[in-house]
C-alpha positions as CSV (number, residue, x, y, z in Angstrom):
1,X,16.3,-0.3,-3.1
2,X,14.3,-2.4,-0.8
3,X,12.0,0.1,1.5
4,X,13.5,1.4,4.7
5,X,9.4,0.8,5.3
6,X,6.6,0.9,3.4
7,X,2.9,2.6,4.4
8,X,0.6,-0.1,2.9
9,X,-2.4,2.2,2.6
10,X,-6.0,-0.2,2.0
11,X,-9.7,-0.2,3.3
12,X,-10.0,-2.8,6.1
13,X,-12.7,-4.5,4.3
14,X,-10.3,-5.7,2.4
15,X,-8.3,-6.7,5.3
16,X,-8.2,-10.4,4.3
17,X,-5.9,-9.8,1.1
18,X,-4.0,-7.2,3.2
19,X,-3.1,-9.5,6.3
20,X,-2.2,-12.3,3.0
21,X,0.0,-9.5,1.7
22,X,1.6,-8.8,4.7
23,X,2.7,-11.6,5.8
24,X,4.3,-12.5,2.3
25,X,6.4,-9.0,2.7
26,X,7.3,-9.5,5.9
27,X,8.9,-13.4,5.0
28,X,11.1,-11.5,2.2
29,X,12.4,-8.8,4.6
30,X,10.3,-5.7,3.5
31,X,9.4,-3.3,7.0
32,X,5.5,-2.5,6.6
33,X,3.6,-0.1,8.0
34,X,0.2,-1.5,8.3
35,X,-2.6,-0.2,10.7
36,X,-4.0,-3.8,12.0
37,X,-0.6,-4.4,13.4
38,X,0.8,-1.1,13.8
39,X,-2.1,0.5,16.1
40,X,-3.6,-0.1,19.7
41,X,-6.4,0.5,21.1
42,X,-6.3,4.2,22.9
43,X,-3.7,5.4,20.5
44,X,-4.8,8.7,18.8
45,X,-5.2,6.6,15.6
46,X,-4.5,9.9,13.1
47,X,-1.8,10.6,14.8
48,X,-0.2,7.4,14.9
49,X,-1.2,7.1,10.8
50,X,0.0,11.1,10.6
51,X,3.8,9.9,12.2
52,X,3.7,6.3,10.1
53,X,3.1,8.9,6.2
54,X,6.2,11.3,7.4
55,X,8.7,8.3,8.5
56,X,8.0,5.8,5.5
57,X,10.1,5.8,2.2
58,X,7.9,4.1,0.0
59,X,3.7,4.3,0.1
60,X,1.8,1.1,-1.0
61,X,-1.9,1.6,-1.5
62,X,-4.7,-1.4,-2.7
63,X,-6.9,-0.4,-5.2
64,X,-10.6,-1.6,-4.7
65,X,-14.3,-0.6,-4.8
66,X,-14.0,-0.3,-0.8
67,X,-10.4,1.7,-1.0
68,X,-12.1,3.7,-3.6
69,X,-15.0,4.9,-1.6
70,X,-12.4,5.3,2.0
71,X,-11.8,8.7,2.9
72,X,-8.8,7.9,4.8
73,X,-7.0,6.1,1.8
74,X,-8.1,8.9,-0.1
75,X,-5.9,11.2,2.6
76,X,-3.1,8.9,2.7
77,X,-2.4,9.1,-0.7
78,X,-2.9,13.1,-1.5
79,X,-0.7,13.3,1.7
80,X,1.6,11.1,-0.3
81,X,1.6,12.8,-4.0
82,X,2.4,15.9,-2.0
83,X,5.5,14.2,-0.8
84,X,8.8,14.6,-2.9
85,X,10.4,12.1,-1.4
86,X,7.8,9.4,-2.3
87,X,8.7,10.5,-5.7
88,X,8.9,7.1,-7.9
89,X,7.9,5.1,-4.8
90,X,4.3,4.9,-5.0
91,X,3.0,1.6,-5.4
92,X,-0.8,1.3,-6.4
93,X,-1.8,-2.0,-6.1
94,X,-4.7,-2.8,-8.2
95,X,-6.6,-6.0,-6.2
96,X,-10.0,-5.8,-7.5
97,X,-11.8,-3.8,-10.7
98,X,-12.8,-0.4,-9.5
99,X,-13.0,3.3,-10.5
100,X,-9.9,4.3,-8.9
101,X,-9.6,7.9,-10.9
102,X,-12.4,8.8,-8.2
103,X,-9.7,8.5,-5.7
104,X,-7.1,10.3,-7.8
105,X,-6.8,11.7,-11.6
106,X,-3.0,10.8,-11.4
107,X,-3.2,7.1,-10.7
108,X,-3.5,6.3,-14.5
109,X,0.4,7.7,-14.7
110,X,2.1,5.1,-12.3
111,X,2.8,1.5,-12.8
112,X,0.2,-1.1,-11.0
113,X,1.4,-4.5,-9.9
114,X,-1.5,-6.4,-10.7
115,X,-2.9,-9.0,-8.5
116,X,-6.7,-9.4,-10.2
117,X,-5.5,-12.5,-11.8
118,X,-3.0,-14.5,-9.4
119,X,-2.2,-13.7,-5.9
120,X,1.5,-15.7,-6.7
121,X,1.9,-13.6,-9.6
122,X,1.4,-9.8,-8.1
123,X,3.7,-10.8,-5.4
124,X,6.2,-11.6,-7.9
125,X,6.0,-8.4,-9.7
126,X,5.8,-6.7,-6.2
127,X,9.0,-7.9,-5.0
128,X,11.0,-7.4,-8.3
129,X,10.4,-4.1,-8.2
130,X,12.4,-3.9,-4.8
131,X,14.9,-6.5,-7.0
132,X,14.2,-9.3,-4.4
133,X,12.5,-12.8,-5.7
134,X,9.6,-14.4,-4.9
135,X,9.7,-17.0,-2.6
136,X,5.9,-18.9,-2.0
């Protein structure tokens, strides 16, 4: 069940957990789809984010204050709950405290992989859901 690749959806203030996070996915073989690495200068940025949501199997997106308050991860993931086949493979990941029902009312019905507490810890809930273990 591990992800074909995954859209890892964040604000890029955040960008220092998210470059942490990918590079722990990437050692345990997960395919990410994350916007730092994944776009170029020039590119037409929405459309390259636009072919990224329709060719990913599972959609990751980091809850925080700054995510909360991003238009663009507020797209990503309506794009996403409109998406059957993302169906049981949304992933909110909940890095900081924040009012994330401001970016969508059905957040509270999917299961978080918590990473306020320990970085080590998230990553190991993260990865078992994919059935893989957590390697540091």
């Amino acid at each position: 069940m591990i992800p074909r690749e995954a859209f890892l959806s964040h604000s890029s203030i955040d960008r220092p957990f998210v470059n942490r996070l990918i590079d722990v996915l990437q050692r345990h073989g997960v395919p990410t789809w994350y916007s730092n690495v994944n776009l170029h200068g020039a590119q037409q940025w929405h459309d390259e984010i636009g072919a990224a949501l329709r060719r990913c199997d599972w959609f990751i997106v980091v809850l925080s204050p700054n995510s909360v308050n991003s238009i663009w991860v507020k797209r990503e993931l309506v794009f996403a709950l409109q998406q059957n086949r993302f169906e049981n493979k949304i992933v909110p990941i909940l890095y900081r405290d924040c009012d994330y029902e401001n970016l969508s009312w059905v957040l509270p019905n999917f299961q978080f992989v918590e990473f306020r507490g320990s970085f080590d810890e998230g990553c190991r809930d993260l990865l078992r859901m994919w059935g893989i273990g957590y390697n540091p």
